[in-house]
SEDOLUM-804972 format. One line per 10 residues: their letters; for each residue z, y, x of N, C-alpha, C. Coordinates in Angstrom, 2 decimals. Layout:
<nodes>
A) Z Y X Z Y X Z Y X ~ ...
</nodes>
This chain:
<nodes>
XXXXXXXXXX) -200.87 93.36 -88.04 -201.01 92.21 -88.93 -199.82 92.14 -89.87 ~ -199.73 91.68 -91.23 -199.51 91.50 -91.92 -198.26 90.25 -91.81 ~ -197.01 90.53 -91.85 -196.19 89.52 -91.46 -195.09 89.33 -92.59 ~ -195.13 88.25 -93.62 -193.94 88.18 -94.48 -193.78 86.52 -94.78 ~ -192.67 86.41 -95.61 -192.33 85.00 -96.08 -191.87 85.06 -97.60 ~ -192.50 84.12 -98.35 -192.67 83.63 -99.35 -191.52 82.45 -99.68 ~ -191.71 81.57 -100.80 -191.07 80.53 -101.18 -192.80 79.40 -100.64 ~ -192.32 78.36 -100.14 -193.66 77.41 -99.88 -194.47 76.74 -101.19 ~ -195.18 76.66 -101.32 -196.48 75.95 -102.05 -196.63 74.35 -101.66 ~ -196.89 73.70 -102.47 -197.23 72.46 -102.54 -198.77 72.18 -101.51
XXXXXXXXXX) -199.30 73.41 -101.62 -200.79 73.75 -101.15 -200.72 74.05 -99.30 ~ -199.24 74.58 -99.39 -198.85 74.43 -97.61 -198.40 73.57 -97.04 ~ -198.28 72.22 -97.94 -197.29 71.53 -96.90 -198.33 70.67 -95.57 ~ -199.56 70.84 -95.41 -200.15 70.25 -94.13 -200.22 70.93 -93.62 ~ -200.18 72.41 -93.33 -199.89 73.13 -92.76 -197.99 73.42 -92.12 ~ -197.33 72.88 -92.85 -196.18 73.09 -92.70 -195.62 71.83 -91.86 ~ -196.33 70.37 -92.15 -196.40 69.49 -91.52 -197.07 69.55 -90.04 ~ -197.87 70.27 -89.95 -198.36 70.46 -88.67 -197.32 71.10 -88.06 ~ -196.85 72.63 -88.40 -196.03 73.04 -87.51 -194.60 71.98 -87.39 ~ -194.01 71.67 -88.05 -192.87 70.55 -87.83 -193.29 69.21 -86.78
XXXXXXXXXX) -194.41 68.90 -87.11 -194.71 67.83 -85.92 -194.88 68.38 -84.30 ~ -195.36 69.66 -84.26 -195.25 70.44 -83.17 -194.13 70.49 -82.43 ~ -193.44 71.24 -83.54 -191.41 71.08 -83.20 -190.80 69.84 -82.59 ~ -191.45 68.93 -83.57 -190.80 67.44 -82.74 -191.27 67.57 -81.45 ~ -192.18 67.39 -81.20 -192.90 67.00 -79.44 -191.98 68.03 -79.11 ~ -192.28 69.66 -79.21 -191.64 70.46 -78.54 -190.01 70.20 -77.80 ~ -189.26 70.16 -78.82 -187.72 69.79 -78.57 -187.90 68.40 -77.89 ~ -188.76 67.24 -78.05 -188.42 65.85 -77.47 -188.75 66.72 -75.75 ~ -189.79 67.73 -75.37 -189.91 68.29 -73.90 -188.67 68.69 -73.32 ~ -188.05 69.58 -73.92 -186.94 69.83 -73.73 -185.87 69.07 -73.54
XXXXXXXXXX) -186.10 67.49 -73.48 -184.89 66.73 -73.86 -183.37 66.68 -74.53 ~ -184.20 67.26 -75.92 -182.93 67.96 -77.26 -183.61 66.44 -77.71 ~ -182.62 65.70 -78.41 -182.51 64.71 -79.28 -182.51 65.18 -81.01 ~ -182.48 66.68 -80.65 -182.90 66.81 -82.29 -183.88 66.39 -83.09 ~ -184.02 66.84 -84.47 -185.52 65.94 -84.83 -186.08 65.11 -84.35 ~ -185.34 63.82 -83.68 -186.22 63.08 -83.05 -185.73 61.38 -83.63 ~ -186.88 60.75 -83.57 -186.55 59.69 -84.35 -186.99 59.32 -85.89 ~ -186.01 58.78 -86.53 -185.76 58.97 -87.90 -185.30 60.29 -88.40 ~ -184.87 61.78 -87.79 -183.98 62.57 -87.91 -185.06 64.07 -88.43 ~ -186.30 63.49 -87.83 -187.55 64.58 -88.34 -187.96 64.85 -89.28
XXXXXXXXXX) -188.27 65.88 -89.75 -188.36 66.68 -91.02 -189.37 65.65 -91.42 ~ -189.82 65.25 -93.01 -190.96 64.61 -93.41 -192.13 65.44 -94.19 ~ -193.02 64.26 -94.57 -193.25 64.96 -95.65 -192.74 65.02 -96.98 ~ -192.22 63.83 -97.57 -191.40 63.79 -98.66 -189.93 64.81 -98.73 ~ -189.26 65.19 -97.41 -188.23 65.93 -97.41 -188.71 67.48 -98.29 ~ -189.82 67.47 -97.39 -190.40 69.37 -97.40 -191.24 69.26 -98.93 ~ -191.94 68.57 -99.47 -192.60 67.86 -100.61 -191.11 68.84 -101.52 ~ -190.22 67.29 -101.73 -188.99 67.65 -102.38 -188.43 69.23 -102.25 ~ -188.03 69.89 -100.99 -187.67 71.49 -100.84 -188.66 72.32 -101.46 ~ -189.50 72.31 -101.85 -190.85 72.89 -102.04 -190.57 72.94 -103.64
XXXXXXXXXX) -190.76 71.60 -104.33 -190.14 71.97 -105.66 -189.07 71.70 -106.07 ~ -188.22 72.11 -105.43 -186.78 72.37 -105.37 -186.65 73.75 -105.24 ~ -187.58 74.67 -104.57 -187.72 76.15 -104.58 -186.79 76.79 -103.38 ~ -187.04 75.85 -102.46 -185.34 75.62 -101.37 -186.67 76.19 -99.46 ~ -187.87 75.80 -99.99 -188.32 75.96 -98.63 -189.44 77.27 -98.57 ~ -189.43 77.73 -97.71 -189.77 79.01 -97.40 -190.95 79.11 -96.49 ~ -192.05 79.88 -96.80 -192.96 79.91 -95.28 -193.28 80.93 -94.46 ~ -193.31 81.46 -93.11 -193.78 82.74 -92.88 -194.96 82.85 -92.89 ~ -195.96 84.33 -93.26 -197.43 83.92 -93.58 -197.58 85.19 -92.32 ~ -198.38 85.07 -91.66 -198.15 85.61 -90.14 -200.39 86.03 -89.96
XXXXXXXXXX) -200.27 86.81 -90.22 -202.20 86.74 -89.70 -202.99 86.16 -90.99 ~ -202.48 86.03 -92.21 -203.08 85.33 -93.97 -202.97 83.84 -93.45 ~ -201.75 83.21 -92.55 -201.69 81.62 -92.21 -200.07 81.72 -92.27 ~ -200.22 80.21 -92.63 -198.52 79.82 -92.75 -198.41 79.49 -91.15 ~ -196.99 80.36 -90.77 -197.07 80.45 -89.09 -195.56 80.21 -88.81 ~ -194.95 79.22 -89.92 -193.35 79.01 -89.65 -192.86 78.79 -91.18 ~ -191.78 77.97 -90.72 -191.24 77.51 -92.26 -189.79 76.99 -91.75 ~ -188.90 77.24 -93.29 -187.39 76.84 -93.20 -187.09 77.02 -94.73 ~ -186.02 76.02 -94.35 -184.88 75.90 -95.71 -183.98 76.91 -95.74 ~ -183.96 77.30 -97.42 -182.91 78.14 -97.32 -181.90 77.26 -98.71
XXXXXXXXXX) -180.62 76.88 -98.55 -180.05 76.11 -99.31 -178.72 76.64 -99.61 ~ -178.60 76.87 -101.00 -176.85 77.11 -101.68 -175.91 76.31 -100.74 ~ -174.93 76.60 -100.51 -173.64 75.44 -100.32 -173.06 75.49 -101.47 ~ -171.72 74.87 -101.16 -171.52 74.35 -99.74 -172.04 73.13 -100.02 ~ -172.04 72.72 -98.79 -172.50 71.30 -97.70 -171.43 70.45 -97.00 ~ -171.44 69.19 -97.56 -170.54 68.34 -97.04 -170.03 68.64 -95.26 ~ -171.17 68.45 -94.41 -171.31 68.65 -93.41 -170.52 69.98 -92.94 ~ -170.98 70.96 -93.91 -170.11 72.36 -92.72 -168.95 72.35 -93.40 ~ -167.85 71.61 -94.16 -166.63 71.33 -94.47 -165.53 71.00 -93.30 ~ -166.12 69.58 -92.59 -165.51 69.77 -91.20 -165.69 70.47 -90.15
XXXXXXXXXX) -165.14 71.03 -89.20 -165.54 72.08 -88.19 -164.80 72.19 -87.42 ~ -164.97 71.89 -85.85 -164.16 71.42 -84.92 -164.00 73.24 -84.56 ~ -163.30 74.07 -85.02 -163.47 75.28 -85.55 -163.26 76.22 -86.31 ~ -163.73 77.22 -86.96 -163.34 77.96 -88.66 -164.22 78.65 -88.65 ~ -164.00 78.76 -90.19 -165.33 80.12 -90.45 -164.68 81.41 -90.93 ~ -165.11 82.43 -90.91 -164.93 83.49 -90.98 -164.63 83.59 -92.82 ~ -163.74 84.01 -93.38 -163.61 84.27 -94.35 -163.12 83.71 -95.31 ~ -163.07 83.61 -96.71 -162.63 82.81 -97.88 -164.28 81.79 -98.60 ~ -165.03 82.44 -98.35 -166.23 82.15 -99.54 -166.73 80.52 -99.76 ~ -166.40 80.14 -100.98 -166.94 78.53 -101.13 -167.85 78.47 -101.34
XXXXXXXXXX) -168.38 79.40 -101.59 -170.85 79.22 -101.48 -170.89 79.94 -100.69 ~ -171.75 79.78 -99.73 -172.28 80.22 -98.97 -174.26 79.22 -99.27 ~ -175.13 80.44 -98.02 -176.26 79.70 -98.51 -176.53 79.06 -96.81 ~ -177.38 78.43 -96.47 -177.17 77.47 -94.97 -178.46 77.93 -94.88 ~ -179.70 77.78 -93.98 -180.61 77.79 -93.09 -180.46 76.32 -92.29 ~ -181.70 76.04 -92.72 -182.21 74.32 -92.09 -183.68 74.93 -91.74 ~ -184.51 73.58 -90.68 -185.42 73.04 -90.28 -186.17 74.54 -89.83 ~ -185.90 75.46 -89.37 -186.77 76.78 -88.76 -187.53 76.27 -87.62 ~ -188.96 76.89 -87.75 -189.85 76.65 -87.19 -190.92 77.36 -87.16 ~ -191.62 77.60 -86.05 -192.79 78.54 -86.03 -193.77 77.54 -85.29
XXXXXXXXXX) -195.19 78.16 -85.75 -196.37 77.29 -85.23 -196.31 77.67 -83.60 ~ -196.23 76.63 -82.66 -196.37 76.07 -81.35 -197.47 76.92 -80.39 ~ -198.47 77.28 -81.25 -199.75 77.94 -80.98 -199.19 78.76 -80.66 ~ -198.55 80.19 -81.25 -198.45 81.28 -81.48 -196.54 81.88 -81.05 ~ -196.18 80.51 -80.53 -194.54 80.74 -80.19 -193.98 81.80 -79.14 ~ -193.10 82.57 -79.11 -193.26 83.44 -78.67 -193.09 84.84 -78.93 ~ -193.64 85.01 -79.98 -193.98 86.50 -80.84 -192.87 87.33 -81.61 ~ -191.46 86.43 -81.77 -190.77 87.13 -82.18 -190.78 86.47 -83.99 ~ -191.57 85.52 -84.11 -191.79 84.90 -85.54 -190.22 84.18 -86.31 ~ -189.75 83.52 -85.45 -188.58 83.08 -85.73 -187.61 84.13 -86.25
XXXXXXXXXX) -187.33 85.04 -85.61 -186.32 86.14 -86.01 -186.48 86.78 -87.28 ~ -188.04 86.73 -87.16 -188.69 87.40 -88.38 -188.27 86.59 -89.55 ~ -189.08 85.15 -89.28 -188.34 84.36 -90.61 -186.85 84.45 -90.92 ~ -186.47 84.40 -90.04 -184.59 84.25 -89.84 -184.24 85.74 -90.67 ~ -184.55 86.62 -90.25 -184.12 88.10 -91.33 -184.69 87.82 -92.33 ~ -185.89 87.68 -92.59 -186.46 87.54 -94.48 -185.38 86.82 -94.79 ~ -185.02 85.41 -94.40 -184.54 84.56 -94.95 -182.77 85.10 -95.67 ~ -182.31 85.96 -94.74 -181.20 86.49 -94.73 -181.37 87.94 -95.45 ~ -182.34 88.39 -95.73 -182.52 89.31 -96.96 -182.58 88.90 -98.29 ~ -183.22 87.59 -98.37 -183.49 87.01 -99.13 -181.73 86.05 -100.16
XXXXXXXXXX) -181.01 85.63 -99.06 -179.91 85.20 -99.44 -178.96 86.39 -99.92 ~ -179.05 87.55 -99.25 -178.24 89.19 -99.55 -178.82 89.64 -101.23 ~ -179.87 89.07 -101.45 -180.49 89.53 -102.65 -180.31 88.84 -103.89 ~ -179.83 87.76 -103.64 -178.83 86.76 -104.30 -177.55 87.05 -104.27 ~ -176.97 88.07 -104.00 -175.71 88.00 -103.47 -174.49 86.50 -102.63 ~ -175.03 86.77 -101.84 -174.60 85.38 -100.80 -174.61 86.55 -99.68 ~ -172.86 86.56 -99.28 -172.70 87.36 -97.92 -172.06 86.44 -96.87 ~ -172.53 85.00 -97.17 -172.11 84.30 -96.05 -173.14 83.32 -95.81 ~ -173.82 83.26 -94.65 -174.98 82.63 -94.27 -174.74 81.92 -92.86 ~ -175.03 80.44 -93.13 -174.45 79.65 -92.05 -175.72 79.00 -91.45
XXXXXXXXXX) -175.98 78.30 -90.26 -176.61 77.45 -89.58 -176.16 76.59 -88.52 ~ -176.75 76.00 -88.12 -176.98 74.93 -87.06 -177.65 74.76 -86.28 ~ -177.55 74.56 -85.22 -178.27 73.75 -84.06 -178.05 73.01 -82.93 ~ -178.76 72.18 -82.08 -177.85 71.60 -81.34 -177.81 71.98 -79.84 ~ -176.73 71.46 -79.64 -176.42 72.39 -78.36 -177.63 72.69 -76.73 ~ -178.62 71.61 -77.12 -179.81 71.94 -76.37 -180.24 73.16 -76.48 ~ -180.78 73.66 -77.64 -181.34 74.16 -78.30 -181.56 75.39 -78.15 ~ -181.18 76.05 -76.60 -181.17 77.46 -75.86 -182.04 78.26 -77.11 ~ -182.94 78.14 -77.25 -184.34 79.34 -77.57 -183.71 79.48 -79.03 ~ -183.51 78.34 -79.98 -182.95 78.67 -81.14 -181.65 79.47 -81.15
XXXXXXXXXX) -180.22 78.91 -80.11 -179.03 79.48 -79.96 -179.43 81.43 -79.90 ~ -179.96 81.69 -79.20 -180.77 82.73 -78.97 -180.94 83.62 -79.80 ~ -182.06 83.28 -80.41 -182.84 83.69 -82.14 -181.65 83.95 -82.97 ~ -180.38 82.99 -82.94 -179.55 83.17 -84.06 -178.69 84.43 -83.87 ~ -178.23 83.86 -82.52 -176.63 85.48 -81.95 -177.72 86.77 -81.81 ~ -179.19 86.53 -81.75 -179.42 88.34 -81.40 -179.43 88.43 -82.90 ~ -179.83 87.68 -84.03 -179.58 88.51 -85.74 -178.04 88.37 -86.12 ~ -177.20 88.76 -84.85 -175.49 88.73 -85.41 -174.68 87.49 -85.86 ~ -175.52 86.15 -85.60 -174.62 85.22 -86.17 -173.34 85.06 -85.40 ~ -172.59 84.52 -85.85 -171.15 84.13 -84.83 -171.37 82.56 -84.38
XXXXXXXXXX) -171.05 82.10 -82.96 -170.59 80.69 -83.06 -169.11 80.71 -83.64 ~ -169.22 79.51 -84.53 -167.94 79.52 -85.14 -167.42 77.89 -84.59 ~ -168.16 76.85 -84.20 -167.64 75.74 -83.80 -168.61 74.66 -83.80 ~ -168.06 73.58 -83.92 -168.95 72.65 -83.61 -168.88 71.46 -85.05 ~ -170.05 70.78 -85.87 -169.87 70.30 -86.82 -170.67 68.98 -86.49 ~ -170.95 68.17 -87.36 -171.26 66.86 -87.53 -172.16 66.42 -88.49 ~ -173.56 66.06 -88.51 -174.74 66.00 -89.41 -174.18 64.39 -89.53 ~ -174.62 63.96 -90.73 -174.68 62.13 -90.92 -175.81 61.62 -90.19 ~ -175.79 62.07 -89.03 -177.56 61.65 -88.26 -177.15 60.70 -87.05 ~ -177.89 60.40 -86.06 -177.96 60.18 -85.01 -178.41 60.92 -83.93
XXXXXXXXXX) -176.83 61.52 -82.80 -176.44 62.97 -82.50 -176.67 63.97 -82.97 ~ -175.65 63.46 -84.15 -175.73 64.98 -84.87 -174.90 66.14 -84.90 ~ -174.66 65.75 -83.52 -173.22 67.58 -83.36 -173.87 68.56 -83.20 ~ -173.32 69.19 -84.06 -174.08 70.55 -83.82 -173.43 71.69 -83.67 ~ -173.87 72.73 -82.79 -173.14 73.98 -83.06 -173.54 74.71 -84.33 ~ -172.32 75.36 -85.27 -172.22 75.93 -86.07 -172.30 77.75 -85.75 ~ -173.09 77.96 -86.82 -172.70 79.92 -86.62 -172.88 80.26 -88.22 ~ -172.43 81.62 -88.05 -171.98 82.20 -89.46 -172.27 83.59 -89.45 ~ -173.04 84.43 -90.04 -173.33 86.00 -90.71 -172.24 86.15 -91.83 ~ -171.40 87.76 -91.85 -170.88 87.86 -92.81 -171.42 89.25 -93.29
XX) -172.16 89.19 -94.24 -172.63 90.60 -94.45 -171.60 91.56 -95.90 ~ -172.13 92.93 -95.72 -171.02 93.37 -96.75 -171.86 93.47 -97.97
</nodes>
């Protein structure tokens, strides 16, 4: 099957909404306080990323089967860092809201998005690629250190519990 990622369509976002509402329940099982609450992706957020040209989808089987932000820095947020980052670079590009459809979890989809996404920032020339997650968040922590990220420390979202562990790719 046919597995790549695009920039998202206005035409995906109930599809993209489905998989994000999935995510919520999912992580609330887990008892991760991420996305949970007021703190969950919307539709107006992903609406806005969409034509902003900022959100991304994986198309997995001719279906949108996962979606994430890919965003310029810097970012207020990864400024403080109970921590450091690797290097000099004041842009860097970040990775938000990754997600794969619930149905189909499992498959190795995440990683997949996670490298496009990071080919995609290399092709821009951006050799510093950062993320987040929170420290629940085993299966994501996971996904990130096997595509080489570093933990670099621990940072602070304007949310409610929003510490998060930080990691960082430095590519050449």
């Amino acid at each position: 099957m046919m597995t790549y990622t695009r920039k998202a369509r206005l035409s995906d976002l109930d599809a993209i909404l489905k998989i994000t509402d999935q995510a919520v329940a999912f992580l609330a099982s887990q008892d991760s306080p991420q996305w949970q609450g007021n703190d969950g992706p919307t539709r107006a957020e992903f609406e806005s990323a969409i034509n902003a040209g900022v959100a991304y989808v994986l198309i997995y089987d001719k279906q949108v089967a996962g979606v994430a932000k890919l965003i310029s820095g810097p970012e207020a947020a990864y400024d403080n860092i109970d921590g450091q980052w690797d290097g000099d670079a004041t842009t860097y590009m970040t990775i938000h809201r990754v997600t794969v459809d619930g149905e189909i979890r499992g498959q190795g989809l995440a990683q997949q998005l996670l490298h496009d996404l990071i080919v995609i920032a290399r092709e821009r020339n951006f050799t510093d690629i950062r993320i987040d997650t929170h420290a629940v968040n085993a299966i994501m922590q996971h996904v990130i250190t096997k595509l080489g990220f570093t933990y670099q420390g621990m940072i602070m979202l304007p949310i409610a519990n929003g510490e998060r562990k930080a990691y960082q790719l430095i590519l050449d």
